[in-house]
C-alpha positions as protocol buffer text, in pm:
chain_id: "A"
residue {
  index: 1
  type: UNK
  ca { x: -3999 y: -1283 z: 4331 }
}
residue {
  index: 2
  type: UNK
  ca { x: -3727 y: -1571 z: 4324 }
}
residue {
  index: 3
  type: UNK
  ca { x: -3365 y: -1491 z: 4387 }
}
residue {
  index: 4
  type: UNK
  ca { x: -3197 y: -1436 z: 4071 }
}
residue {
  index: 5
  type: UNK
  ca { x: -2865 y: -1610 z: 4029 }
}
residue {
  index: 6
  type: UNK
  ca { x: -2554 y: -1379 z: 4001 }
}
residue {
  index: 7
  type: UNK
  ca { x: -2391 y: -1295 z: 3733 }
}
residue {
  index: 8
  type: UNK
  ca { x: -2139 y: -1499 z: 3512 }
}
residue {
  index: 9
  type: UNK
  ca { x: -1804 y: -1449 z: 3537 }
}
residue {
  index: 10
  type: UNK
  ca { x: -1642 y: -1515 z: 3238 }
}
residue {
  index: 11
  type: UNK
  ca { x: -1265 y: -1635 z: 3281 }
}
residue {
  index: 12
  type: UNK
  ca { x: -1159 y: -1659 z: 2903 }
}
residue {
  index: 13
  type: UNK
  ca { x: -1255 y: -1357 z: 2662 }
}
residue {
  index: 14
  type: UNK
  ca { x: -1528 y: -1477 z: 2457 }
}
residue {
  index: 15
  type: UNK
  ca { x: -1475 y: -1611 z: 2076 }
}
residue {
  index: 16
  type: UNK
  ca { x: -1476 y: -1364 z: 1799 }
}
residue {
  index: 17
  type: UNK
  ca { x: -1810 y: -1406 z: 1574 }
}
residue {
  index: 18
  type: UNK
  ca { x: -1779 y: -1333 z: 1246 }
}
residue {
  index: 19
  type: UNK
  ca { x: -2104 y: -1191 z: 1158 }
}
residue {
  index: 20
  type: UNK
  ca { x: -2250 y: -1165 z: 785 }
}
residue {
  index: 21
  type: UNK
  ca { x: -2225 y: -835 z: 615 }
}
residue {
  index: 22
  type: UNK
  ca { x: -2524 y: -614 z: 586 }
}
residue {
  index: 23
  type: UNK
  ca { x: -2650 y: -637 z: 231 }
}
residue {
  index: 24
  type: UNK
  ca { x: -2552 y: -338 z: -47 }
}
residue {
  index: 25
  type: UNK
  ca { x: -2843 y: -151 z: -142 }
}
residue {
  index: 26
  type: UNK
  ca { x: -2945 y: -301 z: -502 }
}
residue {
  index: 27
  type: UNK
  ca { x: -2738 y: -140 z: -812 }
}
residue {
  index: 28
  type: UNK
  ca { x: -2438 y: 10 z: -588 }
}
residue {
  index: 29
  type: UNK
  ca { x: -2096 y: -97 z: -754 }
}
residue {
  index: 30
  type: UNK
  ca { x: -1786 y: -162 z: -501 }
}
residue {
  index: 31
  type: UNK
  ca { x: -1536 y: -35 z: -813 }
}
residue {
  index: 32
  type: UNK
  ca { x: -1583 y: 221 z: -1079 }
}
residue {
  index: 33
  type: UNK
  ca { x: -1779 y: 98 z: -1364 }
}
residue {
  index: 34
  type: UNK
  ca { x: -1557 y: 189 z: -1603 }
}
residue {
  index: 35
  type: UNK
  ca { x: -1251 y: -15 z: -1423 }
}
residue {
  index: 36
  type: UNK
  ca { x: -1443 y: -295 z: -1457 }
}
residue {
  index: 37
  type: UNK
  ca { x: -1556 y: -247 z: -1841 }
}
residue {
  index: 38
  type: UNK
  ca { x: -1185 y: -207 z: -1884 }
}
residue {
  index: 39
  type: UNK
  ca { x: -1137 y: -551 z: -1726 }
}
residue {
  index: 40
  type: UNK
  ca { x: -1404 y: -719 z: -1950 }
}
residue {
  index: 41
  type: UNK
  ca { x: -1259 y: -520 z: -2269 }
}
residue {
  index: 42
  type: UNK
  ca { x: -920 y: -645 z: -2214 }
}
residue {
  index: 43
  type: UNK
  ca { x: -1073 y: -1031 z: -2103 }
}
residue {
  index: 44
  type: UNK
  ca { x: -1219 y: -997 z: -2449 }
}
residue {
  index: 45
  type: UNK
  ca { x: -1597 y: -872 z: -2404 }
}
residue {
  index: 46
  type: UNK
  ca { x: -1729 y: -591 z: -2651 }
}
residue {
  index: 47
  type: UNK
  ca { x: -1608 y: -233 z: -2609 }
}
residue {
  index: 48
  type: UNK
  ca { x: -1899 y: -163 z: -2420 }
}
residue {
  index: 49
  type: UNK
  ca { x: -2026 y: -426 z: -2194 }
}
residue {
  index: 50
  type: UNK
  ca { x: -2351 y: -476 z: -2115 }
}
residue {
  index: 51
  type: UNK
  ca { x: -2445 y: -274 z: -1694 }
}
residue {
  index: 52
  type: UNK
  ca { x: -2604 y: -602 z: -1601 }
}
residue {
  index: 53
  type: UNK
  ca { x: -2275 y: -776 z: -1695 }
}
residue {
  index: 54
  type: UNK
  ca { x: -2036 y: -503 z: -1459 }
}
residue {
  index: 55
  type: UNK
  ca { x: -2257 y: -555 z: -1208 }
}
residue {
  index: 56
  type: UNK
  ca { x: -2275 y: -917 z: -1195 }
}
residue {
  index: 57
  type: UNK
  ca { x: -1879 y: -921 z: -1224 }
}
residue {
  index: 58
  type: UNK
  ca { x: -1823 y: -599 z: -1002 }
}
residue {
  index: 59
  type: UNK
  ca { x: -2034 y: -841 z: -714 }
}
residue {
  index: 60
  type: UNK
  ca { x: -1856 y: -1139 z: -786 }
}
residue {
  index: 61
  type: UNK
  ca { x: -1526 y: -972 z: -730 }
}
residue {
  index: 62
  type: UNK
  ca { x: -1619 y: -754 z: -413 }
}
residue {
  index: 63
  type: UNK
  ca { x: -1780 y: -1123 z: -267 }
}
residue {
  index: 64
  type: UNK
  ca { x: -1446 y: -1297 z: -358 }
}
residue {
  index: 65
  type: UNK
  ca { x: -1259 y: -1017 z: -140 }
}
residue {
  index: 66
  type: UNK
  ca { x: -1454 y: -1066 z: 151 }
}
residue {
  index: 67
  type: UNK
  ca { x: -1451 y: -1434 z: 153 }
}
residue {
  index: 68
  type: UNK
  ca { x: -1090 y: -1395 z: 87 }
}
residue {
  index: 69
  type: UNK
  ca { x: -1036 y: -1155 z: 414 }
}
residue {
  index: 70
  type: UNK
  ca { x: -1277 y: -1353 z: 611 }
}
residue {
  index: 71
  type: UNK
  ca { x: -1115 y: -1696 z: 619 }
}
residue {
  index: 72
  type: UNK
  ca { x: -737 y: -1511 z: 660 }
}
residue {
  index: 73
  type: UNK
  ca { x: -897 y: -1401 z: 990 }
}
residue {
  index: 74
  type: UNK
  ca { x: -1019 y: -1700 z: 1058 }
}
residue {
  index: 75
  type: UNK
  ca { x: -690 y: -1858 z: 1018 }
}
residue {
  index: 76
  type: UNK
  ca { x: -514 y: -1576 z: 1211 }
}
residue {
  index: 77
  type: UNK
  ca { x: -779 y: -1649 z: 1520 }
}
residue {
  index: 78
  type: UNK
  ca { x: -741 y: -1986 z: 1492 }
}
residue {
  index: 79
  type: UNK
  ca { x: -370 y: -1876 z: 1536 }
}
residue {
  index: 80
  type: UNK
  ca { x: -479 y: -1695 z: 1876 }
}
residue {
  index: 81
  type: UNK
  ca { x: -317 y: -1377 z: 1699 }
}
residue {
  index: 82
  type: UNK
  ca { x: -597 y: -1057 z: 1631 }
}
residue {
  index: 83
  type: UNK
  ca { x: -403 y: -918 z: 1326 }
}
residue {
  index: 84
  type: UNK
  ca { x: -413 y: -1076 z: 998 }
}
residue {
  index: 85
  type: UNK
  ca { x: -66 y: -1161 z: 837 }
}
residue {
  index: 86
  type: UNK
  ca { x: 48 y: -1250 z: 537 }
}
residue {
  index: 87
  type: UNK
  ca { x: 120 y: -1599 z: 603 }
}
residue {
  index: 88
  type: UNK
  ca { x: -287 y: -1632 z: 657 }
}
residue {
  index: 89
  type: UNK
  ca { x: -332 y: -1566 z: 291 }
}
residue {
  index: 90
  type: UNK
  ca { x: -91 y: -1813 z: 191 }
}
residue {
  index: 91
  type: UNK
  ca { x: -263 y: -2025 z: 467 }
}
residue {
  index: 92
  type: UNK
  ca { x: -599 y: -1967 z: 258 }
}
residue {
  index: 93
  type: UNK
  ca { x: -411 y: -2006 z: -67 }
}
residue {
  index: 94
  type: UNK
  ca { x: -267 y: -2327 z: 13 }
}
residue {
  index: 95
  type: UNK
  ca { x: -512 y: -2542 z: -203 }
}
residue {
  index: 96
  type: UNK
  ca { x: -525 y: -2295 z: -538 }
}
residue {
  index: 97
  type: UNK
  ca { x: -157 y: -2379 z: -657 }
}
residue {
  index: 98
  type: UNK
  ca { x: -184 y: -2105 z: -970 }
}
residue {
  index: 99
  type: UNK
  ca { x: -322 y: -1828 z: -720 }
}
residue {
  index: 100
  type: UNK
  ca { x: -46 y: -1909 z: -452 }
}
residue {
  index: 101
  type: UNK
  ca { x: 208 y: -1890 z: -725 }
}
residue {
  index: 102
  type: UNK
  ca { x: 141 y: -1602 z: -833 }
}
residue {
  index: 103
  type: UNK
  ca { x: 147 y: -1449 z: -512 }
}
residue {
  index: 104
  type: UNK
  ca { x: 435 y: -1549 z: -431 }
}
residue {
  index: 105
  type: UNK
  ca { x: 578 y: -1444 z: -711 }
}
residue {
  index: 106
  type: UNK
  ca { x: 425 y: -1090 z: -673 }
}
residue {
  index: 107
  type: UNK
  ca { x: 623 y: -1063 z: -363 }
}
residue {
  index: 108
  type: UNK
  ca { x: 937 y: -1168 z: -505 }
}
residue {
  index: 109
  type: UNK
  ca { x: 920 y: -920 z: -744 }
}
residue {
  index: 110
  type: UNK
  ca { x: 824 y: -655 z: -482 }
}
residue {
  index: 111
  type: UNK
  ca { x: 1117 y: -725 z: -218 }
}
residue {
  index: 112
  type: UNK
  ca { x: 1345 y: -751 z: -548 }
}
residue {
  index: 113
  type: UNK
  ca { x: 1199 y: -381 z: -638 }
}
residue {
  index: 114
  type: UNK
  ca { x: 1260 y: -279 z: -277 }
}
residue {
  index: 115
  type: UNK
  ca { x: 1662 y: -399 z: -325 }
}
residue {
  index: 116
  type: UNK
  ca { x: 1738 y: -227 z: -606 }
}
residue {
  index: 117
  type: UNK
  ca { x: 1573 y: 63 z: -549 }
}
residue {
  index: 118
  type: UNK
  ca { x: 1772 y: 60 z: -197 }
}
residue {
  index: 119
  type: UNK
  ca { x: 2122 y: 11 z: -414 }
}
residue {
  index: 120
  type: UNK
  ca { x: 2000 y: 297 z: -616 }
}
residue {
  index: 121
  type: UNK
  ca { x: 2209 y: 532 z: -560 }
}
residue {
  index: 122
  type: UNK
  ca { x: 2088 y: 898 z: -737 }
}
residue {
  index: 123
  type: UNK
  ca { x: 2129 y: 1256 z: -652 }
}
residue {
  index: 124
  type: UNK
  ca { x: 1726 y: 1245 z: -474 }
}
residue {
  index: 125
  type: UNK
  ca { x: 1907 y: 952 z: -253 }
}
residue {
  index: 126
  type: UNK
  ca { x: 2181 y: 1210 z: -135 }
}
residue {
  index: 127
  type: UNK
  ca { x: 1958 y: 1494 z: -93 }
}
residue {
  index: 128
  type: UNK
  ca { x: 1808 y: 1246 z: 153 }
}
residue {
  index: 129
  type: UNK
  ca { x: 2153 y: 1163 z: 313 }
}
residue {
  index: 130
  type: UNK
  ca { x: 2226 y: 1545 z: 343 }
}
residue {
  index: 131
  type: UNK
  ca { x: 1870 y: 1586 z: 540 }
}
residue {
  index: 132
  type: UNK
  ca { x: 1987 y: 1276 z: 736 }
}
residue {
  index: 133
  type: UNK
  ca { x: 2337 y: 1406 z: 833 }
}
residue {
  index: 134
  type: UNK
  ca { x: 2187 y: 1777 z: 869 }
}
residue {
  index: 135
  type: UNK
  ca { x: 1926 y: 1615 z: 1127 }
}
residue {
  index: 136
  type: UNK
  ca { x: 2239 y: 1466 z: 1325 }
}
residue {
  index: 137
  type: UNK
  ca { x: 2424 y: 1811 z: 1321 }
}
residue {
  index: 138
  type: UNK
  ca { x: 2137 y: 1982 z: 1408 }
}
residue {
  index: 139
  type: UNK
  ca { x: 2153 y: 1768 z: 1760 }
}
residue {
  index: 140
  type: UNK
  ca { x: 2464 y: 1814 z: 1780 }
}
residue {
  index: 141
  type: UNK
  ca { x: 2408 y: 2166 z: 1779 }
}
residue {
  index: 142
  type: UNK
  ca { x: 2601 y: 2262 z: 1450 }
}
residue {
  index: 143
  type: UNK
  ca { x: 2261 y: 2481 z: 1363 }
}
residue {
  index: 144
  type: UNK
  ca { x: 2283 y: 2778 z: 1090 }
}
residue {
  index: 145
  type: UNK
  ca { x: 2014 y: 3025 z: 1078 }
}
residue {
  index: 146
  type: UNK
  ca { x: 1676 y: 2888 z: 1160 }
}
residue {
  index: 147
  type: UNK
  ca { x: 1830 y: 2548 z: 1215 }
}
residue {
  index: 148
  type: UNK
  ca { x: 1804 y: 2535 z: 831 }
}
residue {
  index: 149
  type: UNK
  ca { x: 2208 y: 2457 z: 665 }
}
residue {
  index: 150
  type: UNK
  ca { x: 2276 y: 2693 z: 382 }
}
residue {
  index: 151
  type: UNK
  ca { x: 2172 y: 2587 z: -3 }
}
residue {
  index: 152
  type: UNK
  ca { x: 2512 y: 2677 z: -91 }
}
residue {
  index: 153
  type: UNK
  ca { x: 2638 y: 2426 z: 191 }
}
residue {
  index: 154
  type: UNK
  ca { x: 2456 y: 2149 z: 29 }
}
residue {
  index: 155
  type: UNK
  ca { x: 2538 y: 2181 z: -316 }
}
residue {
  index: 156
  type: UNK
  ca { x: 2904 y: 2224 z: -212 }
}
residue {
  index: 157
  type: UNK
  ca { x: 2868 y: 1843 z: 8 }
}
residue {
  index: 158
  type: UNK
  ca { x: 2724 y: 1703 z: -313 }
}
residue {
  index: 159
  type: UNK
  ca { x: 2960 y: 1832 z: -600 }
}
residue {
  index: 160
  type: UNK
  ca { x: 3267 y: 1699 z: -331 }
}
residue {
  index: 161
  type: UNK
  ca { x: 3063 y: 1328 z: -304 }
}
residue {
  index: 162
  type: UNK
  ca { x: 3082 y: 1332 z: -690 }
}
residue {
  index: 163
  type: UNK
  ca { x: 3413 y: 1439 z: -737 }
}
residue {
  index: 164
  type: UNK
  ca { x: 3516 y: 1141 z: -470 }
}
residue {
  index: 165
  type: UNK
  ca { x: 3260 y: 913 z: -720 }
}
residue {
  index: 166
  type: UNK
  ca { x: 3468 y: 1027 z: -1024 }
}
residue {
  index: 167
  type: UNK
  ca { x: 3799 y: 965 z: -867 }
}
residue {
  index: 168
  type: UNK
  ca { x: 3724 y: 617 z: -743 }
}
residue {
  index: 169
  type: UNK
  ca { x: 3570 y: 514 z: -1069 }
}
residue {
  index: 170
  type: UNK
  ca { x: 3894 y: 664 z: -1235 }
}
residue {
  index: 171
  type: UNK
  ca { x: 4128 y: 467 z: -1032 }
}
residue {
  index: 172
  type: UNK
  ca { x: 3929 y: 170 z: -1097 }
}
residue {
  index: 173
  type: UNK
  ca { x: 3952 y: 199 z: -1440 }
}
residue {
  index: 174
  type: UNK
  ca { x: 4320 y: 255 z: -1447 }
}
residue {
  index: 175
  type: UNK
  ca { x: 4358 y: -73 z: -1242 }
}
C-alpha cells in the first residue's frame, strides 16, 4: 500500500458556496393565498383569481426574494463582512433607479417616523420616564415595599410634571 500524502492544511478559511435551494414540493404557496388574491384584486384582476394564477405569482415573488437576499450576500462577502447590511441592498439596487428610490424613500419616511415619535411627548412616554427614574432609585436604594414605588407616588410625579407643563406654556403665552 503506497504512503498516503498528509493532510492539507488549509491557511485561509475556505469560500462560502452558495448552494441552490432544495425545490418546494409542487402546489405549496410561500404567502397566504388570499394575500396574494388581494394583491391581484387591487392590481386589477377579477375578484377571484384564477389558483393557477396565485401560484404562478406567489412563485414569482418568493423567487424574486431569494435572488434578492442571495446577491446582498454576495455583495456583503465580496465585502469580507458575514452579515448582510443594508447598504448591500442598495448595492443590488444600484441599477433599478425606481426600486432604489423607493427604498430610499421608505427609509426616510421610517427614520422621520422614528423622530417624531421620539419628540412625542404623551402621558405612555412619562409612565416610561417614571419606570426609568424608579429603576435608578431602586439602585440607589430608595425601594418601597417589594421594590415596587406606590401608585399614589406616581400619579402624584405626573399631575406635578403637568402642572410645571401648564405653567411654562402660560408664561409663554403671556410673553
Amino acid at each position: 500500500m503506497p504512503p498516503q500524502p498528509p493532510p492539507i492544511a488549509f491557511t485561509k478559511k475556505p469560500r462560502l458556496r452558495i448552494q441552490p435551494r432544495p425545490p418546494r414540493p409542487p402546489g405549496t404557496l410561500t404567502f397566504d393565498h388570499q394575500i396574494v388574491e388581494a394583491f391581484l384584486t387591487a392590481f386589477g384582476d377579477s375578484d377571484a383569481p384564477l389558483p393557477e394564477t396565485v401560484r404562478c405569482l406567489d412563485e414569482i415573488v418568493t423567487d424574486y426574494i431569494i435572488e434578492t437576499c442571495h446577491e446582498a450576500a454576495a455583495s456583503a462577502h465580496h465585502a469580507r463582512r458575514s452579515k448582510i447590511k443594508l447598504d448591500d441592498f442598495k448595492f443590488m439596487l444600484r441599477r433599478d433607479t425606481a426600486k432604489l428610490g423607493r427604498v430610499s424613500e421608505m427609509l426616510e419616511t421610517d427614520k422621520e417616523l422614528k423622530r417624531k415619535r421620539k419628540a412625542f411627548d404623551t402621558d405612555e412616554g412619562a409612565v416610561v420616564k417614571d419606570s426609568v427614574e424608579e429603576g435608578a432609585a431602586r439602585k440607589d436604594g430608595g425601594e418601597k415595599e417589594g421594590g415596587k414605588k406606590g401608585k399614589d407616588d406616581g400619579d402624584k410625579e405626573r399631575e406635578k410634571k403637568k402642572r410645571k407643563k401648564g405653567k411654562k406654556d402660560d408664561d409663554a403665552a403671556a410673553a
